[in-house]
Structure formats: structure tokens, C-alpha cells
C-alpha positions as CSV (number, residue, x, y, z in Angstrom):
1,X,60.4,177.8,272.0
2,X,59.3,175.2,269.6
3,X,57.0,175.5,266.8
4,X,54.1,173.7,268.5
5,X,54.4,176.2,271.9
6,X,54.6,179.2,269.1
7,X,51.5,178.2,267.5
8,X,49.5,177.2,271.4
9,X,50.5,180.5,272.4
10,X,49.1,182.3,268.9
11,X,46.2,180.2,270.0
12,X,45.4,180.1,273.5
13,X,47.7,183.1,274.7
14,X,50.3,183.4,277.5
15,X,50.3,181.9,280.6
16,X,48.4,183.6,283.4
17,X,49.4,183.5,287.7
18,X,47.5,181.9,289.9
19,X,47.8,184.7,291.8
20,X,45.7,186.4,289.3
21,X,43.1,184.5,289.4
22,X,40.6,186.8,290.9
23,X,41.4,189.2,287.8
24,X,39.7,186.2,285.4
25,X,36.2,186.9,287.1
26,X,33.2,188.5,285.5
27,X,31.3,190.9,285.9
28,X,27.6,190.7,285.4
29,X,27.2,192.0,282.3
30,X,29.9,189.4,280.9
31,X,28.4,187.2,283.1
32,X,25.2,186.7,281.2
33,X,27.1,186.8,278.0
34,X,28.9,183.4,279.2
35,X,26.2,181.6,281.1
36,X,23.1,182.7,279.6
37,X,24.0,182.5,275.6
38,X,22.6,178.9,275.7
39,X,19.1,179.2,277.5
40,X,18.6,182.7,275.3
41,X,19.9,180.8,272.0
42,X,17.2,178.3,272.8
43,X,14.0,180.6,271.7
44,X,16.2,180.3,267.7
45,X,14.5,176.4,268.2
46,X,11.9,175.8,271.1
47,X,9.7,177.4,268.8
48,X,10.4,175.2,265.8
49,X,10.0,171.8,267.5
50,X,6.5,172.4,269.0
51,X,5.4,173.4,265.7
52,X,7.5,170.3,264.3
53,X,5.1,168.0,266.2
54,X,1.8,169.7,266.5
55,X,2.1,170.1,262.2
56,X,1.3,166.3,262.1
57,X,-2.1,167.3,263.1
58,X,-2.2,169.5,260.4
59,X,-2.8,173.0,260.5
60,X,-6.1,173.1,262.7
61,X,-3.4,172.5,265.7
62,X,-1.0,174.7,265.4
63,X,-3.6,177.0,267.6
64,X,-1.8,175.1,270.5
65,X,1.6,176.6,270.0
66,X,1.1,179.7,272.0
67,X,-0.9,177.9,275.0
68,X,2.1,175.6,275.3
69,X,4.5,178.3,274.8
70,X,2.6,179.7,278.0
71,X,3.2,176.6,280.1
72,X,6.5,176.4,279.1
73,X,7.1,180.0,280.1
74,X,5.5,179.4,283.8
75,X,7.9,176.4,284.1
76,X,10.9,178.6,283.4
77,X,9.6,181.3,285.8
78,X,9.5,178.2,288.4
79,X,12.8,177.0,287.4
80,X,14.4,180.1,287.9
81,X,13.1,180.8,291.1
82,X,14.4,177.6,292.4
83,X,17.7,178.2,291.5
84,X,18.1,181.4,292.6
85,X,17.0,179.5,295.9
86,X,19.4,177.3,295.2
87,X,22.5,180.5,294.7
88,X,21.3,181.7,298.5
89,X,22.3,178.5,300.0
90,X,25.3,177.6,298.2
91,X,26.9,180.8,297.7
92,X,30.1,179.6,296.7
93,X,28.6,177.5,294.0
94,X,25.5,175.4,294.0
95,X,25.2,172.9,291.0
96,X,23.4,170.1,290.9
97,X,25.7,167.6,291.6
98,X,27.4,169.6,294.5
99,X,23.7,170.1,295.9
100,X,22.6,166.4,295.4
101,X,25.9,164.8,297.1
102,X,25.4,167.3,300.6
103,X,21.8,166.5,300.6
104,X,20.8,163.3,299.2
105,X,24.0,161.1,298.9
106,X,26.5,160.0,296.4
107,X,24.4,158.0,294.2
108,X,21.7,160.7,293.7
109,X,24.4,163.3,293.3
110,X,26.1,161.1,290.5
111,X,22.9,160.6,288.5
112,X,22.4,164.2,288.6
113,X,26.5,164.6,287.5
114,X,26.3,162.1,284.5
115,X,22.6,163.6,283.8
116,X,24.9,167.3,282.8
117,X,27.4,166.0,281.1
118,X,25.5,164.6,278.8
119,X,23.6,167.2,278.5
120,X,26.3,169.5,277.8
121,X,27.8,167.6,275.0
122,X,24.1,167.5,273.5
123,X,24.1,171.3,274.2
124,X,27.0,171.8,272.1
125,X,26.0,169.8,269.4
126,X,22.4,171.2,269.3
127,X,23.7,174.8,269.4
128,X,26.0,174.3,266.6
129,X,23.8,172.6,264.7
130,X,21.0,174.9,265.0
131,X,23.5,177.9,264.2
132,X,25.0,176.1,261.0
133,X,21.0,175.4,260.5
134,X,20.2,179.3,260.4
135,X,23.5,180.5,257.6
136,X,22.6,177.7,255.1
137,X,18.9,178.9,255.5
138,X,20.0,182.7,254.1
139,X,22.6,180.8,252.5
140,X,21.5,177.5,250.7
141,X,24.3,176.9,248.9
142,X,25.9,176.3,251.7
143,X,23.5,173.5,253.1
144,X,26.0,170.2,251.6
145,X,28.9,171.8,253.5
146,X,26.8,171.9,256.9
147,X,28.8,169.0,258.9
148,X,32.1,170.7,258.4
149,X,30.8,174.2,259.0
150,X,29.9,172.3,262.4
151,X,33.4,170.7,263.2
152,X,35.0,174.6,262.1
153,X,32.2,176.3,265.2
154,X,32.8,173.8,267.8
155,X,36.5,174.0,267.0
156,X,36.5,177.9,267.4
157,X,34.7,177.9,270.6
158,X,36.9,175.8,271.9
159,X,39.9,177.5,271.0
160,X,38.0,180.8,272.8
161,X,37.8,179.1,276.3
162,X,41.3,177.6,276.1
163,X,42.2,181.7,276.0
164,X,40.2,182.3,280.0
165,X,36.8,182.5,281.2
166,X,37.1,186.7,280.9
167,X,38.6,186.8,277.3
168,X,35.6,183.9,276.3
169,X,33.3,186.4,278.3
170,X,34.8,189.2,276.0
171,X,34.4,187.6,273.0
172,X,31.0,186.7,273.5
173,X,29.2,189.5,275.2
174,X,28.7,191.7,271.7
175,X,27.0,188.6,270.0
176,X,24.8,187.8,273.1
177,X,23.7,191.6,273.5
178,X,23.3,191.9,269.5
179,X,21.3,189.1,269.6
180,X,19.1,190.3,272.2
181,X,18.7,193.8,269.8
182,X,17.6,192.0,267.0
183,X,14.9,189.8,268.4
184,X,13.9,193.2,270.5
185,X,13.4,194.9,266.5
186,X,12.0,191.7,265.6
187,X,8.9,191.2,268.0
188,X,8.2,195.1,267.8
189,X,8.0,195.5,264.2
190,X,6.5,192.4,263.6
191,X,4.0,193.3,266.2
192,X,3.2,196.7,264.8
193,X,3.1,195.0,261.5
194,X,1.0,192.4,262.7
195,X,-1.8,194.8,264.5
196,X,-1.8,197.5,260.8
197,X,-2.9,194.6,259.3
198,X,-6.0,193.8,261.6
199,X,-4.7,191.5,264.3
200,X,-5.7,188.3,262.9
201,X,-4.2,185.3,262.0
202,X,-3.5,183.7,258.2
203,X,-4.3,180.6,257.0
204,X,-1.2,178.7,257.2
205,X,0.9,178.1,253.6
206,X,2.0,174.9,252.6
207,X,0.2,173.0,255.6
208,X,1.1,169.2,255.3
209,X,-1.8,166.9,255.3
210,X,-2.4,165.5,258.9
211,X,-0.4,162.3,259.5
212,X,-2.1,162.0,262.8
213,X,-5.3,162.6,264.9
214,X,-4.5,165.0,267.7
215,X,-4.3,163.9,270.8
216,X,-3.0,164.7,274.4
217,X,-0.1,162.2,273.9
218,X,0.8,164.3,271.1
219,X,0.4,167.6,272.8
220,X,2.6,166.7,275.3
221,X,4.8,165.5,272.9
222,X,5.0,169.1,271.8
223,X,5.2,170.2,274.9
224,X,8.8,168.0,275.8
225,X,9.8,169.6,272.4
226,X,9.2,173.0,273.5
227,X,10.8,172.0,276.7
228,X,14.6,172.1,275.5
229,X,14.2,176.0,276.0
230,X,14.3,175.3,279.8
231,X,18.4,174.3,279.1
232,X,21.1,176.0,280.3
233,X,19.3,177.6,282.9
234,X,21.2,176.1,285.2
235,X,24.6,176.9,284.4
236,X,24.1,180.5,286.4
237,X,24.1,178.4,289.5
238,X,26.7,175.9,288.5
239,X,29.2,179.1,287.5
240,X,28.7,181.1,290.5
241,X,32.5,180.9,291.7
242,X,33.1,182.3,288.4
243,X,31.8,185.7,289.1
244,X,33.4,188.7,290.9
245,X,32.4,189.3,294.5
246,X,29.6,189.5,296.0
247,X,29.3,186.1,293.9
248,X,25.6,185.2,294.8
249,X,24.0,188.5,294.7
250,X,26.0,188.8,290.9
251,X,24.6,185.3,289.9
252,X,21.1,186.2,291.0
253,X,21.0,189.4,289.5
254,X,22.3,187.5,285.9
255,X,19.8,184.9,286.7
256,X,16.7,186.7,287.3
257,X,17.7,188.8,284.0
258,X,17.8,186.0,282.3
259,X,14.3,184.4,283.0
260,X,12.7,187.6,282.4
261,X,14.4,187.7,278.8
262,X,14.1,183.9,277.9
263,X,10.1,184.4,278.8
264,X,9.9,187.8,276.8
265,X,11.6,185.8,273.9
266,X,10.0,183.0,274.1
267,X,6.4,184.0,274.4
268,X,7.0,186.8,271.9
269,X,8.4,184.2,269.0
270,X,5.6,181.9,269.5
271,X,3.0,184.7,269.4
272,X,3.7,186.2,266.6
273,X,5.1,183.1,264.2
274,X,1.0,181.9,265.0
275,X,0.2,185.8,264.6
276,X,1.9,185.0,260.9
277,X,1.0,181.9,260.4
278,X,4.3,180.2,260.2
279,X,4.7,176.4,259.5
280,X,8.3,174.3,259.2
281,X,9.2,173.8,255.9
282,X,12.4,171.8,254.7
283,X,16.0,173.6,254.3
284,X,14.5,177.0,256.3
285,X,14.0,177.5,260.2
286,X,10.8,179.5,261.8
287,X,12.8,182.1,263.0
288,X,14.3,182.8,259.1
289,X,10.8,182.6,257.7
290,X,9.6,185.3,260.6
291,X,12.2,187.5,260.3
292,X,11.8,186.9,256.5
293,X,8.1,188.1,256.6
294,X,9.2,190.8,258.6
295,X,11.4,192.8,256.9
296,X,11.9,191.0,253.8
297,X,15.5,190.3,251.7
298,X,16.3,193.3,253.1
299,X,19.9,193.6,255.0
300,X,17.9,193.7,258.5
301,X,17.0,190.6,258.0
302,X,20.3,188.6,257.0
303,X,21.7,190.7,259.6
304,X,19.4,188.7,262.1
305,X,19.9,185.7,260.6
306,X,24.0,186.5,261.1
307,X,23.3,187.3,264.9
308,X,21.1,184.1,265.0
309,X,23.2,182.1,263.8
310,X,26.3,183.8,265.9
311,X,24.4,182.9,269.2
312,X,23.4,179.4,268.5
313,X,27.2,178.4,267.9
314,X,28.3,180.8,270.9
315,X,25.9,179.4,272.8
316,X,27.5,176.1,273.0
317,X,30.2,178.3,275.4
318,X,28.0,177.5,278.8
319,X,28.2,174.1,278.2
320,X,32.5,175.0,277.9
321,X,32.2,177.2,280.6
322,X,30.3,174.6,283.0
323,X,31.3,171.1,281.7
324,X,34.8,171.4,282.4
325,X,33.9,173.1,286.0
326,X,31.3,170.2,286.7
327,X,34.4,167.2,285.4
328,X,36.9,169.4,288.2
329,X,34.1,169.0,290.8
330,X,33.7,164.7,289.7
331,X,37.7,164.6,289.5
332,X,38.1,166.0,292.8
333,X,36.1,163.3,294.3
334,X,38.0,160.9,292.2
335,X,34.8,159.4,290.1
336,X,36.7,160.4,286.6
337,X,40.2,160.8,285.9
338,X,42.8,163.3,288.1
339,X,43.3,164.8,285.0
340,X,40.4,166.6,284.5
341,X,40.8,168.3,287.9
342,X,43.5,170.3,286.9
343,X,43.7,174.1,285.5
344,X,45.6,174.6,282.3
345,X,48.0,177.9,281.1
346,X,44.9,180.1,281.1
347,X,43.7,179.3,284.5
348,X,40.7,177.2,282.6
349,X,40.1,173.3,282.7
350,X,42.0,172.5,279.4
351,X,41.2,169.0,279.3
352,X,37.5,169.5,280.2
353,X,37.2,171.5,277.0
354,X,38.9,169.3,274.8
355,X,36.8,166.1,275.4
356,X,33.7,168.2,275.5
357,X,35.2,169.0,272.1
358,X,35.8,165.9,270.7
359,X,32.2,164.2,271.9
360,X,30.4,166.8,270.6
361,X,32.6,166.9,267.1
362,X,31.8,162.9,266.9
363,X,28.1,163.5,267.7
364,X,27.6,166.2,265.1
365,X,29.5,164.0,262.5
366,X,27.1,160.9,263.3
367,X,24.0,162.7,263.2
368,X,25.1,165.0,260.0
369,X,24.5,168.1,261.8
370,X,21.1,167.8,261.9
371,X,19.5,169.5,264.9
372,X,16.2,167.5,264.7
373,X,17.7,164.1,265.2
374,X,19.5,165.5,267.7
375,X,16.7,167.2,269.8
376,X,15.1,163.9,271.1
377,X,18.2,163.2,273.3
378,X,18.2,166.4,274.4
379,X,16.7,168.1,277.6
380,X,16.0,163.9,279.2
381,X,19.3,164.9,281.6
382,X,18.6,168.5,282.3
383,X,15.7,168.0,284.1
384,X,16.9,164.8,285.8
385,X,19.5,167.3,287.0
386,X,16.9,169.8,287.5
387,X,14.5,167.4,289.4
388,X,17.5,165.8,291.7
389,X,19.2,169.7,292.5
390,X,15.2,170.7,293.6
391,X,14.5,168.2,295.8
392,X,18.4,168.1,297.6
393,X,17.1,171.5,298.3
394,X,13.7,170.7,300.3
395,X,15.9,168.7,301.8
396,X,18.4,171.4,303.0
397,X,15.5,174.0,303.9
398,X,13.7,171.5,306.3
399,X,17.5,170.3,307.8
400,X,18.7,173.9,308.4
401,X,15.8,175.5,309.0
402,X,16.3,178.9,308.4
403,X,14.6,182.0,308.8
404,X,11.9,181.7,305.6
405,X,12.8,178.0,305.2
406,X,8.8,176.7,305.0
407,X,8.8,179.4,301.7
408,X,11.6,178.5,300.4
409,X,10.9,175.1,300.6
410,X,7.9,175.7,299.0
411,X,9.6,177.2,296.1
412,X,12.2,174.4,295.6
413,X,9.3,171.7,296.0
414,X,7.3,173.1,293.6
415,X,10.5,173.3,291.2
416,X,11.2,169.7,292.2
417,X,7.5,168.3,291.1
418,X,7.1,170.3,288.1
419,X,10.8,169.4,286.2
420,X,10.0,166.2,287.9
421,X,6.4,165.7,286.0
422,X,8.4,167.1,283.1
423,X,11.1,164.5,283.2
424,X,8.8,161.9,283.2
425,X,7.1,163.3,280.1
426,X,9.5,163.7,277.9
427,X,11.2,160.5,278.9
428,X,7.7,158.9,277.9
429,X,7.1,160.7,274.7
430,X,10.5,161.3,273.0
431,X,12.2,157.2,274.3
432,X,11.4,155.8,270.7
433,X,12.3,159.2,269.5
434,X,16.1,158.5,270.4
435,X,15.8,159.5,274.5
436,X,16.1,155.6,275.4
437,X,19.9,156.3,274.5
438,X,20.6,159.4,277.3
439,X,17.9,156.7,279.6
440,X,20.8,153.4,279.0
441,X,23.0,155.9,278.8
442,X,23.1,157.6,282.3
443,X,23.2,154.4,284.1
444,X,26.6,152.8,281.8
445,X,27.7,156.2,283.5
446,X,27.1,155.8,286.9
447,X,28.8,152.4,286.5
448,X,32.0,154.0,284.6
449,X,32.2,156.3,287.6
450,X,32.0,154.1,290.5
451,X,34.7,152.0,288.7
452,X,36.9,154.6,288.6
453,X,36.5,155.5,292.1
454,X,37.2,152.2,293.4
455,X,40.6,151.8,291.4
456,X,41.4,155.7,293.2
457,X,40.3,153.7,296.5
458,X,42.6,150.8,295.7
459,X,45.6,152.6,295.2
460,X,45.1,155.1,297.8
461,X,44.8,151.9,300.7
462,X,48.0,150.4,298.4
463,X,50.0,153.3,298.7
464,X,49.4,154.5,302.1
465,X,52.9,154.3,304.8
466,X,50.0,153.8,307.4
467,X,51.5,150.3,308.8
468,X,54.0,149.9,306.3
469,X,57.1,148.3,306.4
470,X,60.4,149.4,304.9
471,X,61.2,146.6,302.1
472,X,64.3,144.6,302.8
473,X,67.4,145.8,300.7
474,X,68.2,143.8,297.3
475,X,70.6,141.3,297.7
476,X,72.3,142.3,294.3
477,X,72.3,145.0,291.7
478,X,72.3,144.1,288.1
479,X,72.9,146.9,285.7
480,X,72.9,146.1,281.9
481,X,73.3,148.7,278.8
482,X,71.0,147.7,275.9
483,X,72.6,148.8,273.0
484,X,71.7,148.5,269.1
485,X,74.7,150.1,267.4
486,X,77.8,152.0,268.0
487,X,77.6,156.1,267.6
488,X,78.5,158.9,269.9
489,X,75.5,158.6,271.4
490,X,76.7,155.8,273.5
491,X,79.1,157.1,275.3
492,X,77.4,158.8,278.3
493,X,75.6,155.8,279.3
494,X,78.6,153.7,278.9
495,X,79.9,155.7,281.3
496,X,76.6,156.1,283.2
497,X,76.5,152.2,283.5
498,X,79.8,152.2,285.3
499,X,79.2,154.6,287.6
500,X,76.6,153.0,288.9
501,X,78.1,149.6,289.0
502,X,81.6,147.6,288.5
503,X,79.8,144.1,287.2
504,X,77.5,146.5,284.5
505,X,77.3,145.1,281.2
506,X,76.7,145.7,278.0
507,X,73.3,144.0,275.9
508,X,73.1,143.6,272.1
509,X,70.2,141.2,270.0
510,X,71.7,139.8,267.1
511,X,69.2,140.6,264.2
512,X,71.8,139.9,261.4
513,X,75.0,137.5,262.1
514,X,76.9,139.6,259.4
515,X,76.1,143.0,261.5
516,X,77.2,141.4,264.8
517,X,80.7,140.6,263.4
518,X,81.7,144.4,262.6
519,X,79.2,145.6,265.8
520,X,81.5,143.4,268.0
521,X,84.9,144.6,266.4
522,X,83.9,148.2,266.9
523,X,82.6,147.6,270.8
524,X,86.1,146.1,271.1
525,X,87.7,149.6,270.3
526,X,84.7,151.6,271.4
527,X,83.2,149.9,274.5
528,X,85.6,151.1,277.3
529,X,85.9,147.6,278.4
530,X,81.9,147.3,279.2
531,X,81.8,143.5,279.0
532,X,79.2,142.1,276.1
533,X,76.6,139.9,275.9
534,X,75.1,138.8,272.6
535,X,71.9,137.6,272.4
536,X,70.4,135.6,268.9
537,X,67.2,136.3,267.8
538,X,66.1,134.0,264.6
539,X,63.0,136.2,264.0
540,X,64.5,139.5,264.2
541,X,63.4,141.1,266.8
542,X,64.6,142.9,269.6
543,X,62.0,142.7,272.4
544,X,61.5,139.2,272.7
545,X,65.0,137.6,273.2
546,X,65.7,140.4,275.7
547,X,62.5,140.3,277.8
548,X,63.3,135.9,277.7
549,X,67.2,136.9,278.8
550,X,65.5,139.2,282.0
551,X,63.4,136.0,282.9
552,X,66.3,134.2,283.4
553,X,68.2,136.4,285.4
554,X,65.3,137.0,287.7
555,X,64.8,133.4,287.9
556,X,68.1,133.3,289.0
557,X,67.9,135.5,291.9
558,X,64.3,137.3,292.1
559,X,65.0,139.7,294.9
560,X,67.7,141.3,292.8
561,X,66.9,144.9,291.5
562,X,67.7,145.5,287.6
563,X,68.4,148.8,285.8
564,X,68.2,149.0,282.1
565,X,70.1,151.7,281.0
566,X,68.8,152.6,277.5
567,X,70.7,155.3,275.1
568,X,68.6,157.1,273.3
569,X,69.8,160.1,270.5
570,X,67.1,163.1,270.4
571,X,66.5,164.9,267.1
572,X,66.6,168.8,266.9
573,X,62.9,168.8,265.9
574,X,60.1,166.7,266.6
575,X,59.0,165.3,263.2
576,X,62.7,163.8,262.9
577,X,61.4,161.3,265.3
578,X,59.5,159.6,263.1
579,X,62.4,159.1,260.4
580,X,64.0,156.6,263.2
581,X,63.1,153.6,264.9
582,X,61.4,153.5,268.3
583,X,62.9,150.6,269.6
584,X,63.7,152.2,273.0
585,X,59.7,153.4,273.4
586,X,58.8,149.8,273.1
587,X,61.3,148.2,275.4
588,X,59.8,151.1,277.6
589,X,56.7,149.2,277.4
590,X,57.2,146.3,277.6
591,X,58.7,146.8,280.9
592,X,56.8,149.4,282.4
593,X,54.6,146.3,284.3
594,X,57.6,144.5,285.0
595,X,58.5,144.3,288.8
596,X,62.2,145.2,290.4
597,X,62.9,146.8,286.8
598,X,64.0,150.5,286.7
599,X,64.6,151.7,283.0
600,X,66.6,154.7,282.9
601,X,67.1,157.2,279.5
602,X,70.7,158.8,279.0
603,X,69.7,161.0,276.0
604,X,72.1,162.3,273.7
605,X,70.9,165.5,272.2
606,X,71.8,166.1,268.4
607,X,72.5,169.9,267.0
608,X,69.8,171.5,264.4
């Protein structure tokens, strides 16, 4: 085994059966751990950006917090309820872009595809962010070091799913469920706190002076804000195949948990930071100055902040557990590379999880890991998705028609003109904001993707025996050995080009007149008779003078075939390659387009 395997198997772990498949499945419990980690990660900022935005009305606003909080909360109760909708119909998996294509065509469905993926790769970058964002709030010292502490999260996370969906559901089910302790201390001490102390509200410390008037353009700027706890909601539905049987009632049961915990959060953090008149202040988040009033610099309190901050990065795992899924489903219909379609050792979507990687390592590193500039991209595609997935399912409810369809139609259509409204909202209030860019964005997607799919559409009609006829046999076969020196190497495709034919010939681009003399007297002893032909090259190189000698043989007769037989010596370990020329990888290339050209290797391994 070589080094590199040793180290992907340290890494990743062992391979794993397909027929084992069924053993990778989760269970509820790990279920919400995977899929839920995002949308419950999301209470650590939802608060934080309302308050961002309603702050610039100074503190007489900041009243509005919990009202929006509420509205935000009856939109996730709406959401949920939709998707659960949305489980009961698709039972083997319903995401968006599998319920948009059945329903409402390939375009919609493809909107609401790019829509997630981008979303995901914000997700990512948001999570980690925001989790980096609580540690250098306990831990200041830390705060210059933030971008790399990023790279070092998403890079772990990734490393988890490469492992399998159940180890990454393993991994991550203490964290989520500590989490969900901590905040559960949290709200009920600060509550009790909060109610010895007469149930009213402070005065606000360190209040900026208002920069604007409010209005309701800003209130439902705050509102869009507040909004990006709505994400990841969806990923339940998306990940149904991933749980064990029965999948749907499993991916209901995790669902409807999980809205009743997100609201609890979410309502709870809001209340009481107003409750303690909490304000954003530069270098600490809401949730560190809460917990911080709380319980004080006591260990219960950095060991919140460790949970908090253990959640945000692990919640970057639904967008690893989904965005790969969602690329299979868009490579299977052959709108993104094959690639991407296919499982890896583990029996997860390697190559999914390492682009999500890399895009979300490039965004964190051009926004400096800094989860307000990133917020105003975020949540724009989630609720396009959202929007596109509710209203494919009015559309299924009134085409099947069954029993309880006019309700359930009613659910999805309400879930279809609230994320809808919501959509247009935040599209509206966040565009110069940075949203514009997920808004271009999504389209240059659609485009990418319907390129894509008519280069698989071209090849699939070039490539098909439908009506094909057999190509006559070349009248000739021309086999010539390109060789660069004499060695041991040699010798098996010397022998190689005689076998396959008695007029074979040896090739060999003069570089150095001096070095042709002695090459040529040791071919004479060495060759086995392989005739020779010499070719001069005044600058040097080896490429050019041998593509110019092909043209003229093809010119000569073009439906001849030509091999080029090309010996190659392979070093005992990999670096070694890079000590030695790759003259044979570029002749490689440079033929690879070429027509009636085969290039074959005769490699010539050397010892350690």
C-alpha cells in the first residue's frame, strides 16, 4: 500500500460493501444530529442580525426584536408543516429539486437545484464562521487567527463525512444534544433570574446613536435578517433515503422535533436577550454576552460558549450531508459532471464533499471569516427553493387528488405564499446588501447546467450504434517507437513494436547533434534491428518536429491507423516523478485530440 492510501485510510477509513449499505442508515436520534445541526445552530445568529439592523434605530427599537422573532417563529411552524407534506408524498425522498422537476418542469426544478447549492456552500461558510466567531469571543486572543481557524473547521468536517453518513452521524450527535442541554440551562436560569429581579427590562448599555429613522423598510430588513434561521429546514426532506426504514415516518418524526426545538430556541433567545437588554457590540456575539450575564466567567458559561461554538462548525455537516446528495440527483440527469454521481470508499459522495469544501474554504478566505458580510447572501436561495418545492406540491395534491388533498393543498399553498412573500423581501432589502450576487448568480447557473447537459446530449446521439455503420478497415498500419535514449527500459517495447508489426520503426528528435552520434552507435548494438528515423529539431524540442513528421505521414495516406508506442520507466515512489522529465505526458497530450492516433505505454517498473 502506498503512503498516500496509508494516510486516506488513517483518514477516511476502510472501504465499506455495497451490500452494506443499508447498515450506513440512521436512526432518528442520529438523524437529527446530521440534518438538524444547521437549522438549531441558526438560533447562535438569527438573534444577532435582527438586533444588527433594528440597533440603527437606536435603542427605542430594539422592542421589535421579540415581535419579529414571533413572525419568524409562525413561518417555521408553516415551513415545517409543508415539508412534512412534502415527506408523505415523496417517501423515498422529496427535495426540492426532485419535487420541482415531477411537478413543474426542468427549468423550475433547476432554479430550485442551483438555488441549494448555493445555499449550502453559504451554509458552510456561515456556520463556520459563526462558530470561529463564538471561541475568539471567550477567547480574544485568538480573533487575528480567525480565517485559519476557519479553513482548520471546514477541513475537519469534511474529513468526518468522507468516513460515512453513520460515523459523521456519530460524531456529531453528542455536540448537537449538548448543545440542546446548554441552551435548555440557559433560557431556564436566565428566566428565573430574569423574573427574581422583577420581570422588567434594562436600559440597554452602550446603545449606538440612531443612524436611521425607523421605518417599515427597515423592519423588514430585520425581519430577512432574522429569516436565515428558517435554513436547513429542508435538508430532513432532502435526506429522507438516508434514514432507516420506515424512512418517511423517521423523517417526520426528526422533522417535527425539530420545528418544535428551533421555535423553543428561537423565541426563548430573543425573549430574554430584550428581557436583558442585550445590544451587538464589536469582537462579542449576543449569545456570549447572554450566557455571559447569566452565569458569569464561571466554567458554565465557557462551557456554552465551547458547545456553541461546536454546533455552528458541526452544523455546516447538513449542507455535507445534502449538497453532495442533491449534485448525485443533478449528475444523474446529466446537468453537472458524471463524476459527482458517483459513491466513494465509504459509500458517501466523495467528490460532492470536496468541492463543497473548496467553495466554501475560498469564500471564507474572501470575506475573512466574517459572518456578517456573509449573511446578506444568505437565506436569497433557500427560500427560492422553499417557494418552488411548495408550490410543485399544490400542484401534486390537485393532480393526484388524494384522500385529504384540498388540506393538504392548503398547507403547501400557504407554505408556497409565505416563503414566497419572504423571498421577495429579502431579495428587496438585502440586493445592495450583497444578495444581487446569489440574484446574477443563480441564473450564470442555470446556464452552466443546461450547457452541460447538451454536451451529455451530444455525445450520447454521437455515440449511439442506433443506425451506425461499421468503419471500413485501414488500409495500412503504421507503428513507430518514440524513443529519447537507450536504457533497459526500452527493451519491452522494442519488442512490443515488433509484435505488432514487421515495417515498425523506431523515432528519435535530435536535440543535440553530438548526443545523436553516440545515441545512434548504441541503437546500432542495442536496437534489435528496429530501423531509425532521426528527426532535427533546431529549437530543441521534442514535440514539435514529431507532431510535423505525423502530418506528413497522414498526409500521405489519411485512412492509415498509427500507434505510438511510448516507453516510459516508473519510479518506486511517486515524488521520484518529479526528479525526471515528462516528456511522454506531453506527447500524451498533444495527441490525445488527434484522430486515427492510438498511443500505447510499455512501462518499465524500477525496484525501491
Amino acid at each position: 500500500m502506498s503512503s498516500l492510501m496509508r494516510v486516506k485510510r488513517i483518514l477516511v477509513g476502510s472501504p465499506i460493501p455495497t451490500d452494506l449499505a443499508m447498515r450506513e442508515r440512521l436512526s432518528p436520534v442520529t438523524g437529527l444530529a446530521v440534518f438538524a445541526s444547521d437549522a438549531l445552530s441558526s438560533v447562535a445568529y438569527a438573534t444577532e442580525e435582527i438586533l444588527l439592523i433594528l440597533v440603527l434605530a437606536g435603542g427605542a427599537a430594539l422592542y421589535l426584536s421579540v415581535p419579529i422573532a414571533v413572525a419568524i417563529a409562525a413561518l417555521i411552524v408553516i415551513v415545517v408543516s409543508s415539508y412534512r407534506q412534502t415527506i408523505r408524498a415523496y417517501p423515498q425522498g422529496g427535495g426540492s429539486y426532485i419535487v420541482t422537476r415531477q411537478n413543474l418542469g426542468r427549468y423550475p426544478s433547476l432554479v430550485a437545484g442551483a438555488a441549494l447549492q448555493v445555499d449550502y456552500v453559504l451554509t458552510v461558510a456561515v456556520s463556520v464562521a459563526a462558530g470561529i466567531a463564538a471561541i475568539t469571543s471567550a477567547l480574544p486572543l485568538l480573533y487575528p487567527y480567525r480565517v485559519a481557524l476557519c479553513v482548520v473547521g471546514v477541513a475537519g468536517i469534511a474529513v468526518a463525512n468522507l468516513r460515512g453518513v453513520r460515523e459523521a452521524g456519530r460524531l456529531f450527535a453528542v455536540p448537537t444534544y449538548l448543545f440542546l442541554a446548554a441552551y435548555a440551562v440557559l433560557l431556564g436560569w436566565g428566566g428565573v433570574q430574569w423574573l427574581r429581579s422583577g420581570g422588567t427590562a434594562p436600559e440597554p448599555a452602550h446603545v449606538p446613536a440612531p443612524v436611521v429613522g425607523l421605518s417599515v423598510f427597515l423592519v423588514l430588513r430585520a425581519f430577512a435578517s432574522g429569516c436565515a434561521a428558517l435554513t436547513g429546514i429542508e435538508a430532513v426532506s432532502d435526506g429522507v433515503p438516508a434514514f432507516r426504514p420506515p424512512e418517511a415516518r423517521n423523517a417526520r418524526a426528526v422533522l417535527a422535533a425539530l420545528g418544535v426545538i428551533l421555535v423553543g430556541l428561537f423565541i426563548g433567545i430573543s425573549v430574554l436577550a430584550h428581557a436583558f437588554g442585550v445590544v451587538p457590540i464589536e469582537g462579542e456575539t449576543v449569545n456570549s454576552q447572554l450566557a455571559r450575564r447569566v452565569f458569569g466567567l464561571t466554567p458554565p458559561y465557557y462551557a456554552l460558549q465551547a458547545v456553541t461554538a461546536l454546533i455552528l462548525i458541526l452544523a455546516a455537516n447538513t449542507s455535507f450531508a445534502d449538497f453532495p446528495r442533491l449534485a448525485s440527483f443533478l449528475a444523474r440527469d446529466r446537468f453537472i459532471p458524471r463524476q459527482f454521481a458517483n459513491r466513494g470508499d465509504r459509500l458517501a459522495y466523495s467528490n460532492g464533499i470536496m468541492i463543497l469544501a473548496v467553495l466554501s474554504v475560498a469564500l471564507l478566505v474572501v470575506f475573512h471569516g466574517d459572518t456578517h458580510a456573509l449573511i446578506p447572501l444568505y437565506a436569497v436561495g433557500v427560500f427560492v427553493s422553499f417557494t418552488l418545492s411548495q408550490a410543485s406540491m399544490v400542484r401534486y395534491w390537485t393532480r393526484h387528488r388524494s384522500p385529504g388533498w384540498p388540506f393538504r393543498a392548503v398547507v403547501n399553498g400557504t407554505g408556497a405564499a409565505a416563503t414566497g412573500l419572504v423571498a421577495v423581501i429579502i431579495a428587496m432589502t438585502k440586493f445592495t446588501h450583497g444578495a444581487w450576487i446569489v440574484i446574477v448568480l443563480i441564473p450564470c447557473m442555470l446556464l452552466l447546467f443546461s450547457a452541460v447537459r447538451r454536451h451529455y446530449d451530444d455525445v450520447a446521439l454521437q455515440l449511439s450504434v442506433e443506425g451506425a455503420e461499421p468503419p471500413r478497415p485501414p488500409t495500412t498500419h503504421t507503428v513507430l517507437l518514440l524513443i529519447g535514449d537507450v536504457h533497459r527500459g526500452m527493451f519491452p517495447a522494442v519488442a512490443y513494436a515488433q509484435a505488432l508489426s514487421p515495417t515498425a520503426r523506431a523515432v528519435y528528435v535530435e536535440v543535440d547533434p553530438e548526443a545523436t552520434r553516440r545515441f545512434e552507435d548504441r541503437w546500432g548494438k542495442y536496437g534489435q534491428g528496429l530501423p531509425l528515423v532521426v528527426l532535427r529539431s533546431p529549437y530543441r524540442t521534442v514535440a514539435g518536429p514529431f507532431l510535423e513528421y505525423l502530418d506528413h505521414l497522414q498526409r500521405q495516406d489519411p485512412d492509415q491507423v498509427i500507434t505510438i508506442i511510448l516507453p516510459e520507466f516508473v519510479p518506486a515512489r511517486w515524488w521520484q516523478h518529479l526528479l525526471h522529465n515528462q516528456t511522454a505526458l506531453v506527447i500524451k497530450g498533444a495527441l490525445l485530440f488527434r484522430r486515427r492516433v492510438i498511443v500505447t505505454n510499455v512501462p518499465y517498473h524500477l525496484k525501491a
